[in-house]
C-alpha positions, 0 to 999 in steps of 0.5 A: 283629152276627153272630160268625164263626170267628176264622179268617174274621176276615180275610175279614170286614174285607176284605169290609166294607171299602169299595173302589169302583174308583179309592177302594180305600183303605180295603182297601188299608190292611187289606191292608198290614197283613196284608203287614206282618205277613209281611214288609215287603218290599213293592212298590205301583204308583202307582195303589195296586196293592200286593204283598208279597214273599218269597223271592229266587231262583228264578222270580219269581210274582205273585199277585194278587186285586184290591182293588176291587168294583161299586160307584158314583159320585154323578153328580148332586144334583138340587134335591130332594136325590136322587142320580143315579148313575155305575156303577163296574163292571158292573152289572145293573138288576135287583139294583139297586132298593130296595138299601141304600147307603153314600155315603162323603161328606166327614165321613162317611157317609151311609146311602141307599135306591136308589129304587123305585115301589111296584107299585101304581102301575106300569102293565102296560107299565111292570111288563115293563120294566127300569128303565135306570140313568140312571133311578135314584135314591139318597134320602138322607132329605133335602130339597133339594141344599142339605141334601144338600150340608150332609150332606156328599154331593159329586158325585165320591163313592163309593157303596158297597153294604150287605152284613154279612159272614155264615156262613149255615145251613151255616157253610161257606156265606159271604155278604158284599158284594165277594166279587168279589174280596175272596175273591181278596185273602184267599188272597193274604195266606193264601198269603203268611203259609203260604210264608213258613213253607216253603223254596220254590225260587221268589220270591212277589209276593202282594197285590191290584191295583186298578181291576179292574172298570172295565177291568183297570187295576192289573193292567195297572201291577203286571205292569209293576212287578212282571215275574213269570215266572209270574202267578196271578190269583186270583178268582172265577168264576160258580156255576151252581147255582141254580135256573135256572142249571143246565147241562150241567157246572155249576159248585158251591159245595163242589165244588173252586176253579175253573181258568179254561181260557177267558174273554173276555181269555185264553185261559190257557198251555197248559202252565201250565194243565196243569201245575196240573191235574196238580198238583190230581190228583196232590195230590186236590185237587177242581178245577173247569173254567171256561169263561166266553164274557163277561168276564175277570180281570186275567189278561188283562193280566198275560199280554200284558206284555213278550215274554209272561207264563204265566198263569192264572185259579186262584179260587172259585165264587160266586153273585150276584156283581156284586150287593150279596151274594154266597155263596162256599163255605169248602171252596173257598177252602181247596182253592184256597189248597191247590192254589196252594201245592202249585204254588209248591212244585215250581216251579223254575227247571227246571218254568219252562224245561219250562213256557215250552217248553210241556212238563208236567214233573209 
């Protein structure tokens, strides 16, 4: 087992624990646990959704990542003991083949092999073709559906992907499984454990939702739970710094957290937005701009409650997500936590009447 920098710990348990959309139990306790460690005060929806709170005047502001990752379901046994699949979260066929999994199963878990045919065997039409996912099976090492059934697999568990948690060549540079959106979920509890230290003139609602990637779900009861002034989902978004994803203003792993200026589920408050990017200049802290034409974070609902909720999209750039392994950059996730705090600690009641006015007050 690879050691990591003590400061990373938290970021290592949050992604190798596991948290299938709809399972995220077992990260939901670690991150209890580091809420409780800060304060406990602490507010949960009934889907699993949970937040710990300090403060009690001023603007309330949540801040959410979401517990969940791509993930799957066991859809089928089939009677040779093979293991058909239900994705969780969306998912491309091409990162799927030849995968390593963990079926979390009644007793325990059991280890899987996400089933490939050997070139050898492909004919030419075959080789240019993407296998659908329908297709695709998990080899658990058994023989029939009663051995897999006697192993402990039932149709309905979750399927979980194998990824260590890694500081690479360059330790700054972080490989691990669900950084999308562990990342998320560790500049909560970071921002939660660091304000609790500072007399801020706000109230804070830090934690994670749930069930984010199969449709924005948690998001849509903790607003409800919650109703903030101000939210914050903190995610991540995509780097565009390998080879073939070059563009004109391409986003960098090291080169500042990311503001979410568009996606397909918000278009973020304008004033809300500026006044973060003021913020970032101001503190010279590197941002990036992203606009992103496909997908979107669990802003999409926290804005739409009620008369409406200032939001925005303040996260990371990462590589590969939505595959076994992502790669994120530390000075990224700390520029990003910096950024964070240095807004929470100027927004009073004042900076929220300039900014639901639609004034920049910095």
């Amino acid at each position: 087992m690879c050691s990591v920098d003590k400061d990373l710990e938290v970021l290592k348990q949050l992604t190798e624990a596991d948290g299938a959309p709809g399972f995220e139990d077992d990260v939901r306790a670690i991150v209890k646990q580091h809420i409780e460690g800060v304060t406990h005060d602490i507010y949960t929806d009934h889907l699993g959704s949970i937040v710990g709170k300090i403060g009690n005047r001023g603007p309330k502001v949540m801040l959410a990542g979401h517990l969940d990752e791509v993930a799957f379901m066991v859809a089928k046994i089939t009677d040779k003991g093979y293991l058909r699949l239900q994705p969780l979260g969306g998912w491309w066929e091409h990162v799927m083949l030849s995968q390593r999994v963990k079926i979390k199963g009644r007793e325990r878990d059991i280890i899987g092999v996400i089933g490939s045919k050997p070139p050898h065997v492909l004919p030419p039409d075959e080789r240019k073709s993407v296998v659908k996912k329908e297709h695709m099976f998990i080899d658990i090492g058994v023989s029939s559906r009663a051995e897999a059934e006697a192993a402990g697999v039932e149709v309905g568990d979750p399927v979980i992907p194998i990824c260590p948690f890694t500081q690479m060549a360059n330790p700054k540079f972080l490989l691990g499984k669900a950084m999308d959106n562990r990342t998320g979920c560790y500049m909560a509890l970071e921002l939660l454990k660091r304000c609790k230290e500072l007399e801020l003139p706000n109230q804070i609602y830090s934690g994670a939702t749930v069930q984010e990637e199969v449709g924005l779900r948690g998001a849509t009861t903790l607003v409800q739970t919650i109703k903030p002034d101000i939210a914050l989902a903190l995610d991540v978004g995509v780097a565009e710094d390998t080879p073939g994803m070059e563009s004109e203003e391409k986003i960098e792993l090291g080169k500042g957290p990311l503001i979410a200026f568009y996606d397909a589920t918000m278009v973020p408050h304008r004033a809300l937005r500026d006044t973060i990017v003021r913020i970032a200049k101001k503190e010279h802290i590197p941002y990036q701009v992203e606009l992103m034409g496909g997908g979107g974070t669990d802003a999409g609902k926290f804005h739409l409650y009620g008369e409406g909720v200032p939001s925005l999209v303040i996260g990371v750039p990462a590589r590969y997500i939505h595959s076994h392994g992502s790669v994120v950059h530390r000075d990224d996730l700390d520029n990003g936590i910096k950024l964070v705090q240095a807004f929470l600690q100027r927004l009073d009641d004042e900076m929220l009447k300039a900014i639901l006015d639609n004034r920049v007050t910095v």
